[in-house]
PATOR-715394 format. One record per residue (C-alpha): residue in three letters; x, y, z. Coordinates in pm, 1 decimal. Each point is the difference from the previous one (the first is absolute). Layout:
% residues N
+-----+----------+----------+----------+
:   r :       c1 :       c2 :       c3 :
+-----+----------+----------+----------+
: ALA :        X :        Y :        Z :
...
+-----+----------+----------+----------+
This chain:
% residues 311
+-----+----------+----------+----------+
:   r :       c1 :       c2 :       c3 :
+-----+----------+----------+----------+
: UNK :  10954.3 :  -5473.1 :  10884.0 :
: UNK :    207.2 :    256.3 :   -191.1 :
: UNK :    -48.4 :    262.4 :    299.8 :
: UNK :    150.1 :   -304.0 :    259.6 :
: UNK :    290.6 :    -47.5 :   -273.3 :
: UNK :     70.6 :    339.4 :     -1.0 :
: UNK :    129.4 :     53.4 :    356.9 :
: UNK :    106.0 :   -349.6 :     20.3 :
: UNK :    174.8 :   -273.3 :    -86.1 :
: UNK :   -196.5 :   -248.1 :   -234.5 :
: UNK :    -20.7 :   -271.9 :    243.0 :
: UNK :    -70.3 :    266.7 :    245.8 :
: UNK :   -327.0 :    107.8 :   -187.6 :
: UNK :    -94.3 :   -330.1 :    -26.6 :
: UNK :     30.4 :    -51.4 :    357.3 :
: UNK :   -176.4 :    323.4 :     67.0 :
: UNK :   -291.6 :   -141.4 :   -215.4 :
: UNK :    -50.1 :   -306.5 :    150.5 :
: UNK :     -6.7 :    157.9 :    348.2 :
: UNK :   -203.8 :    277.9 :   -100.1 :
: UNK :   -245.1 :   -127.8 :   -258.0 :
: UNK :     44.7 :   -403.0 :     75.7 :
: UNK :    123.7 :    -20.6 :   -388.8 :
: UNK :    282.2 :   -243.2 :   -128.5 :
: UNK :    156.8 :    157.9 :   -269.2 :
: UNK :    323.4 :   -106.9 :   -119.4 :
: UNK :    298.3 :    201.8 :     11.3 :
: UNK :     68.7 :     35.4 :   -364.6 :
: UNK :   -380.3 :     79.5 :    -39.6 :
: UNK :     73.6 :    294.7 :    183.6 :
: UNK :    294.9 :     64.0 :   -158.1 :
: UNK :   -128.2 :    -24.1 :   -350.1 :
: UNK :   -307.0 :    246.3 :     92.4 :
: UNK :    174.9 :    298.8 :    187.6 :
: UNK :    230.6 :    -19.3 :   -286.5 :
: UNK :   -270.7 :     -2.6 :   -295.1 :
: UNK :   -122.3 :    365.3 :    184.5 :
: UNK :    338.1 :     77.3 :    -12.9 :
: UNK :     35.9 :    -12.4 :   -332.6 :
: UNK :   -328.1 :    145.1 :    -24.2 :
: UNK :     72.5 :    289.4 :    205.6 :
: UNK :    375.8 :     66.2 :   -193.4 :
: UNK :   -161.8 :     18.2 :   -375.4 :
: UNK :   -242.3 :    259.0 :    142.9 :
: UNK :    315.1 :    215.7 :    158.4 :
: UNK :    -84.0 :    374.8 :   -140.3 :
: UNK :    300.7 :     99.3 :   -248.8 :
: UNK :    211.7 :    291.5 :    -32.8 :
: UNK :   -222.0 :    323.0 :   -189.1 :
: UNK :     20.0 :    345.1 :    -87.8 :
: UNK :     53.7 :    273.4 :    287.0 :
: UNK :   -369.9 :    171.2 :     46.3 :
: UNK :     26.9 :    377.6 :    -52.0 :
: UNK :   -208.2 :     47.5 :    325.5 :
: UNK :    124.0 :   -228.0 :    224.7 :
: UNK :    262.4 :    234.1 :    190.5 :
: UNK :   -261.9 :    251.4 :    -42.8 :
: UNK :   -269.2 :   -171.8 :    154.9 :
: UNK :    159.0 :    -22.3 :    362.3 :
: UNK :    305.3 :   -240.2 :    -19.5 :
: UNK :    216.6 :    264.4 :      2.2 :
: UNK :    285.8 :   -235.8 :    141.3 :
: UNK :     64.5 :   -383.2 :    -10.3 :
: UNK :    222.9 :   -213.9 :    215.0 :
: UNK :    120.3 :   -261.9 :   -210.2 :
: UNK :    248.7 :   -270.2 :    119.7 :
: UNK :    138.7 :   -330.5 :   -129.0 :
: UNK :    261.2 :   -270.5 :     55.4 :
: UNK :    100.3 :   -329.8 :     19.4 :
: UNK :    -13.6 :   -324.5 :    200.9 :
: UNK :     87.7 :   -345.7 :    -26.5 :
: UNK :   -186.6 :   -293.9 :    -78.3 :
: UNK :      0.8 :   -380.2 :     -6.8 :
: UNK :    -43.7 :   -206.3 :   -368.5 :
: UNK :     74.3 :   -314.5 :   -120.4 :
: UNK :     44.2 :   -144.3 :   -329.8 :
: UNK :     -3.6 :   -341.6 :   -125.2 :
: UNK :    181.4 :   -131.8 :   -333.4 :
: UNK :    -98.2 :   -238.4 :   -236.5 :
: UNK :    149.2 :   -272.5 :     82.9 :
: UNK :    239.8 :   -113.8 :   -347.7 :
: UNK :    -70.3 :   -288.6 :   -216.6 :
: UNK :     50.7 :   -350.9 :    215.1 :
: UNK :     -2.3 :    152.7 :    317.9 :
: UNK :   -212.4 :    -52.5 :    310.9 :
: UNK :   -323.5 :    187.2 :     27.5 :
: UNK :    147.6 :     91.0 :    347.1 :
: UNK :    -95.6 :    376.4 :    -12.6 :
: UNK :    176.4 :     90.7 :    369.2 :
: UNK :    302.4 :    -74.7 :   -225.0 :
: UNK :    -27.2 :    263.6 :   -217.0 :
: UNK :   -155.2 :    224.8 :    246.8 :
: UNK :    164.5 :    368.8 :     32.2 :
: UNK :    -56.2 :    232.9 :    274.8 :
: UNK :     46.0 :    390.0 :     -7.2 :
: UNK :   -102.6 :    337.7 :     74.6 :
: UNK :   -181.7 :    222.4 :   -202.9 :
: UNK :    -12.0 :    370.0 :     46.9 :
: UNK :   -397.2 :    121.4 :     17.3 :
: UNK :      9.4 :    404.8 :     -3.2 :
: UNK :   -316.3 :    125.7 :    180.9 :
: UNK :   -136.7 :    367.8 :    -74.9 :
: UNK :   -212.8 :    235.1 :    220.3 :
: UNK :   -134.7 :    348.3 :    -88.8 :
: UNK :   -249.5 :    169.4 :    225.9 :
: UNK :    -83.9 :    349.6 :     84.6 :
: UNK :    158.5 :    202.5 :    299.8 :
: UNK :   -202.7 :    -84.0 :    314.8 :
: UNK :   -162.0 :   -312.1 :   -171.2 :
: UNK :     51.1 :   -361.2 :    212.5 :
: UNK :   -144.3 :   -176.2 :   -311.2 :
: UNK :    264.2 :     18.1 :   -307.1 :
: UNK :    -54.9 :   -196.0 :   -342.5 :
: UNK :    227.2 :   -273.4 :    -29.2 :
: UNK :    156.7 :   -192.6 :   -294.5 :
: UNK :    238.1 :   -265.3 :    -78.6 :
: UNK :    207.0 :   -200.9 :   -218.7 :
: UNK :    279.2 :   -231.0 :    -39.1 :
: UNK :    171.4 :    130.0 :   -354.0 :
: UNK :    219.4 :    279.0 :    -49.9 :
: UNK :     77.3 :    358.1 :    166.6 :
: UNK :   -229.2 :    138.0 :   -341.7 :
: UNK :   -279.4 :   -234.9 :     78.1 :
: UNK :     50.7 :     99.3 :    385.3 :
: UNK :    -46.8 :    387.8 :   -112.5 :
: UNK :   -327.7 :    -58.8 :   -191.0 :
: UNK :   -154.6 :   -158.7 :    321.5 :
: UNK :     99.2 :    294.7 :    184.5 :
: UNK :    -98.2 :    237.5 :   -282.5 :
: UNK :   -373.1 :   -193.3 :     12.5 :
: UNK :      1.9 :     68.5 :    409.7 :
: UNK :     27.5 :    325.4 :    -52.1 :
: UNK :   -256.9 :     23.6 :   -297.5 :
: UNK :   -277.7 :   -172.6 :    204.1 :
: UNK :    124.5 :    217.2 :    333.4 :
: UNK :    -80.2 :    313.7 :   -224.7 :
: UNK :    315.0 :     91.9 :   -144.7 :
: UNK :    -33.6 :    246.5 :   -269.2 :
: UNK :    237.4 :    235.5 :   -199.2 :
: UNK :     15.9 :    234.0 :    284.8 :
: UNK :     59.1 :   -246.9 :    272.9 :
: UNK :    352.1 :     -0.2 :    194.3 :
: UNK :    102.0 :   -318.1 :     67.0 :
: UNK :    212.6 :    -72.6 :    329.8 :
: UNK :    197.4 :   -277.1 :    -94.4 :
: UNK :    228.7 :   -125.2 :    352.2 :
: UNK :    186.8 :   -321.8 :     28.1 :
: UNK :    303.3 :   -162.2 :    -15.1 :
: UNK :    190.5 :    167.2 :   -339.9 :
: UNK :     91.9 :   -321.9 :   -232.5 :
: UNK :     80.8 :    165.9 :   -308.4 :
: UNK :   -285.2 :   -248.4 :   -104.4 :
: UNK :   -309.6 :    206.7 :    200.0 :
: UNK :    178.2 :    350.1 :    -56.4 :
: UNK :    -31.0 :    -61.9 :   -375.3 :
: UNK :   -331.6 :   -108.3 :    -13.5 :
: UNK :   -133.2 :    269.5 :    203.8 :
: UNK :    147.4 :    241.9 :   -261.9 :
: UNK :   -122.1 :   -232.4 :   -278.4 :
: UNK :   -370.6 :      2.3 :     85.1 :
: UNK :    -26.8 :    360.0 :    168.2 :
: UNK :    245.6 :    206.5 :   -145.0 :
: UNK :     63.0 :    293.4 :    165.9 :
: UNK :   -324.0 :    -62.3 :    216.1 :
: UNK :    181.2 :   -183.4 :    186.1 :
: UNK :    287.5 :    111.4 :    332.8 :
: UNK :    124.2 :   -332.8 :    142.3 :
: UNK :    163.9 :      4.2 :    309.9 :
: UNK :    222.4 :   -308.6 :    158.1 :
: UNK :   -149.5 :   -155.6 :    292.2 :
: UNK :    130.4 :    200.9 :    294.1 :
: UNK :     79.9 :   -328.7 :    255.0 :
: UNK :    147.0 :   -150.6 :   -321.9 :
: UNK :    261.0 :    303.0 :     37.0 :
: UNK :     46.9 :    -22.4 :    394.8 :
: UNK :    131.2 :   -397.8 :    -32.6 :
: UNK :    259.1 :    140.3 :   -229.5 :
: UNK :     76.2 :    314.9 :    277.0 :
: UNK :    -42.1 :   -266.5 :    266.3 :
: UNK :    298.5 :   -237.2 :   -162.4 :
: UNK :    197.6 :    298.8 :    -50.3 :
: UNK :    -41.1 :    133.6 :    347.4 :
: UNK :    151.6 :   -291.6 :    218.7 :
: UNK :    301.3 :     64.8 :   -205.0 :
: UNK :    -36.3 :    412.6 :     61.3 :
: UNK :   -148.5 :     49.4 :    332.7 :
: UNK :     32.8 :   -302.1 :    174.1 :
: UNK :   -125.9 :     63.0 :    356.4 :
: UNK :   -135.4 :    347.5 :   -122.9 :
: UNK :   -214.4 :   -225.0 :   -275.0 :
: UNK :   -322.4 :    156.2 :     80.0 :
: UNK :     68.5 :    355.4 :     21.5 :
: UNK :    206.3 :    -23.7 :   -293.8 :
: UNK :   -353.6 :   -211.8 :   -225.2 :
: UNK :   -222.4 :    310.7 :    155.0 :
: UNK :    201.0 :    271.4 :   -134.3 :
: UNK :     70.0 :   -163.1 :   -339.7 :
: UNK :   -384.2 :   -118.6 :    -13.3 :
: UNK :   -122.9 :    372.5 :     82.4 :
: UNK :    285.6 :    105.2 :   -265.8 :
: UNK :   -181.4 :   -222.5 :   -244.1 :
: UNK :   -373.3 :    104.8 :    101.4 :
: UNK :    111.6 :    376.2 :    -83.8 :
: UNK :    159.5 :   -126.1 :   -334.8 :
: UNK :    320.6 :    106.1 :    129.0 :
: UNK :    155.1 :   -334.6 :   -153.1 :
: UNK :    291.2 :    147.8 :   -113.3 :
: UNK :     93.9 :     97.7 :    360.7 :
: UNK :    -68.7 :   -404.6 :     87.0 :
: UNK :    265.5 :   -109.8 :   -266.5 :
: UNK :    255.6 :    243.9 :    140.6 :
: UNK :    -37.6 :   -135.6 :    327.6 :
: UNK :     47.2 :   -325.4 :   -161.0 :
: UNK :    298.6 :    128.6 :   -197.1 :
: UNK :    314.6 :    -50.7 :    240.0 :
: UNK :    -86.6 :   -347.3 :     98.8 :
: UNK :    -58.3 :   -116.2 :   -365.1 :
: UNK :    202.2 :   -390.8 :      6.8 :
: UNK :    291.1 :    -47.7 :   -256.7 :
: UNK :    -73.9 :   -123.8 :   -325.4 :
: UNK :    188.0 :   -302.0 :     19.4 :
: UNK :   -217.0 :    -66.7 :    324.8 :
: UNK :   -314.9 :   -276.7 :   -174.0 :
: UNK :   -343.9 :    168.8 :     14.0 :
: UNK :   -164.6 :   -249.5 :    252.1 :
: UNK :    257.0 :    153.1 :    254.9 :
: UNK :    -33.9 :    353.5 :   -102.8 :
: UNK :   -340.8 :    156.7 :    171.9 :
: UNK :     72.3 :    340.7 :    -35.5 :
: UNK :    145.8 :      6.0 :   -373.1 :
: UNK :   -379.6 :   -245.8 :    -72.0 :
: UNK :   -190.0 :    292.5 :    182.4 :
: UNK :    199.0 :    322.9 :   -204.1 :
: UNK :    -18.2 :   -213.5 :   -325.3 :
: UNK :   -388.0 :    -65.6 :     89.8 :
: UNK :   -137.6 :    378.1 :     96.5 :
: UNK :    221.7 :    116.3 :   -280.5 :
: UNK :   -163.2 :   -214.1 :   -278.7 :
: UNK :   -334.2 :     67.1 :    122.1 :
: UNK :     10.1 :    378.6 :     74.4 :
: UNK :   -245.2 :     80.0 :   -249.4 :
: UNK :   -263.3 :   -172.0 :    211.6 :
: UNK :     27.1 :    140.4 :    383.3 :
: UNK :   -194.8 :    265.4 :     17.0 :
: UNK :   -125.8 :    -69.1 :    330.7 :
: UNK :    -72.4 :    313.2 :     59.6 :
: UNK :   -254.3 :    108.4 :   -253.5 :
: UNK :   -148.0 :   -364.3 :     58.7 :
: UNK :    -74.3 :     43.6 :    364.7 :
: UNK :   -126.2 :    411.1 :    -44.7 :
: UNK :   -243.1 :   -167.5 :   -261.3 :
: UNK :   -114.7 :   -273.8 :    284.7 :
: UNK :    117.2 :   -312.3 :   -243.1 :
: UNK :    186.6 :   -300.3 :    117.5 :
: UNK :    390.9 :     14.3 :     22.9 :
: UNK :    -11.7 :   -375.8 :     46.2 :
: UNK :   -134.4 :   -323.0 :   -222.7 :
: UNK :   -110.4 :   -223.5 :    332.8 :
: UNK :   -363.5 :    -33.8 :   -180.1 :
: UNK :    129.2 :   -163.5 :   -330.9 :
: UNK :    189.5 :   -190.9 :    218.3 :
: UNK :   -243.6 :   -124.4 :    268.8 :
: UNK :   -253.4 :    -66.1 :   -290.0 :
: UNK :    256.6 :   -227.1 :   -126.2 :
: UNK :    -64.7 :   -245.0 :    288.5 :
: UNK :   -348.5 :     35.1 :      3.1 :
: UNK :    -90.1 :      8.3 :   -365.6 :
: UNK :    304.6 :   -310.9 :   -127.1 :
: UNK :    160.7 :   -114.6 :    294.4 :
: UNK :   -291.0 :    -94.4 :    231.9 :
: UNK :   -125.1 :   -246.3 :   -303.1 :
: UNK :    282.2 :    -38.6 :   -186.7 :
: UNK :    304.2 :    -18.7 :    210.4 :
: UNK :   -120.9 :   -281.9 :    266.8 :
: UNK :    237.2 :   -289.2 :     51.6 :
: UNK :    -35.5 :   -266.2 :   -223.1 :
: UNK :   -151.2 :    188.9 :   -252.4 :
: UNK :    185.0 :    -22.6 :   -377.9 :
: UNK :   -197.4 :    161.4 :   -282.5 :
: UNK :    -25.9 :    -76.3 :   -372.7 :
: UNK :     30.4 :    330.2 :   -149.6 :
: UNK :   -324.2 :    -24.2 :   -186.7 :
: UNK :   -159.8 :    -94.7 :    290.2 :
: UNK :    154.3 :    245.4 :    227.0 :
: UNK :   -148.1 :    312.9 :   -237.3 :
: UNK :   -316.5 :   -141.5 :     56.7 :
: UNK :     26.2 :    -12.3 :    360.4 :
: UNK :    194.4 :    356.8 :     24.6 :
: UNK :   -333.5 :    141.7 :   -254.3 :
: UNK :   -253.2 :   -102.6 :    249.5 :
: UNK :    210.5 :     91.1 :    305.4 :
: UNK :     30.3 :    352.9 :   -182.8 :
: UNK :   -327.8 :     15.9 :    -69.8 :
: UNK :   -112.4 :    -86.8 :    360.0 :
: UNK :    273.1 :    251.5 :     97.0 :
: UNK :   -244.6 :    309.3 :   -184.3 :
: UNK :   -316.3 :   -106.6 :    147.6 :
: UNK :   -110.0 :    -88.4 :   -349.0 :
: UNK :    -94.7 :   -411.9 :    169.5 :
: UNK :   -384.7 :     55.9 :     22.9 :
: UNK :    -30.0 :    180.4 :   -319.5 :
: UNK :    131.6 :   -288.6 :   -181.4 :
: UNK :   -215.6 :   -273.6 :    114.5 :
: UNK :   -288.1 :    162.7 :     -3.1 :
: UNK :     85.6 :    130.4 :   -403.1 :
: UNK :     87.8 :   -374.3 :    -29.9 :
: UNK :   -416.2 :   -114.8 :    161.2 :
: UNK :   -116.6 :    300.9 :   -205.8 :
: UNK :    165.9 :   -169.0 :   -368.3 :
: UNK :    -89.3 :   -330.7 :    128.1 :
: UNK :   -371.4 :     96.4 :     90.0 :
+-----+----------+----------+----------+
């Protein structure tokens, strides 16, 4: 049951039960179980510990570690106030809640350790601090942080890894700025112009990029939605302590953060994000523990711990 609600919709799994097994289970049967394991599977979440001396000793010499953002559907219902209507779609409020998704994994490794929550950038940093812990992260360990640079992710990469840590800003993140900036620049000569600034870049000759960009900068006065090439100078400049693409791709490590990304839509928005679907927030951390959990390849283990206690 909670294996069906996990990929699917609830009335989904039920469907898939009844034509699979020939059982009719109700839809908030289903419900109420794949969110029980949830819960289950979110109190037993590992927690943030002491580095291990040996860890970056022991052959994790270097981590790729990677976290962001995404969007996601909730609803909330008020009490209704004293004399009103029990009418609950009358005090029902939709919005979007951000759920930040962490990855750390070893170079050369397709299966990373994932975690997840919906609280704050600090929370968001332990659950990437615990990837890396149960990927082998010790005091030794570089970690490759790459993605998009909110001030948010930069800080907690310093927070939790100090100077173990080199964070670069994800390299296609940098190109939509160079591409804006280049209709402006090059017009018909657009994709000359992106190779030579992109190969600037890759050689960490940056500063040579923001000359280029220089002479074409857009008067002050001009708003910043219309002003490509002043967003793109203003962007590389604030984030030059993180592009060096260079030393990245002589060490063989990503310049890019497409797998934090694409596990996005496979770990959240395949379940999570289907139309229709509005979330209480408690029940959404249930669903997004199991998902996560399913996500690490840690699905089988539970259940059969669970028959083990139960035996």
């Amino acid at each position: 049951m909670s294996d069906f609600g996990a990929e699917n919709a609830f009335a989904g799994a039920a469907a898939k039960l009844k034509e699979h097994y020939g059982i009719a289970v109700p839809v908030s049967a289903v419900r109420m179980v794949t969110e029980e394991h949830g819960a289950a599977m979110r109190a037993q979440e590992k927690q943030k510990s002491a580095w291990p001396e040996s860890g970056g000793v022991a052959g994790v010499p270097v981590l790729i570690a990677e976290i962001d953002g995404s969007m996601l559907p909730v609803v909330e219902t008020a009490e209704p106030g004293a004399g009103e209507a029990q009418d609950r779609r009358k005090t029902r409020q939709v919005s979007w809640k951000e759920a930040r998704l962490a990855l750390a994994h070893a170079p050369g490794s397709v299966t990373p350790i994932f975690g997840a929550t919906l609280g704050s950038a600090e929370e968001a940093g332990e659950r990437l601090a615990v990837c890396a812990l149960q990927a082998g992260a010790g005091h030794q360990t570089k970690i490759h942080g790459v993605g998009d640079g909110a001030v948010w992710i930069t800080e907690q990469m310093e927070v939790q890894f100090g100077t173990q840590a080199k964070y670069l800003v994800d390299f296609p993140h940098v190109c939509e700025y160079l591409s804006a900036a280049g209709e402006v620049i090059a017009g018909n000569n657009k994709p000359d112009w992106m190779e030579k600034q992109k190969d600037g870049l890759k050689d960490n000759r940056w500063k040579e990029v923001l000359e280029a960009l220089r002479p074409f900068l857009e008067q002050a006065n001009i708003p910043d939605p219309d002003a490509p090439v002043r967003a793109c100078f203003r962007y590389i400049s604030n984030h030059s302590n993180f592009l060096d693409y260079k030393g990245a791709l002589a060490a063989g490590l990503p310049i890019g953060s497409g797998e934090i990304e694409s596990a996005h839509r496979y770990v959240f928005q395949k379940r999570l994000k289907i139309s229709g679907a509005w979330w209480k927030m408690e029940n959404l951390k249930k669903v997004i523990a199991l998902r996560v959990l399913r996500a690490n390849g840690d699905w089988e283990d539970y259940w059969n711990n669970l028959h083990q206690e139960a035996a």
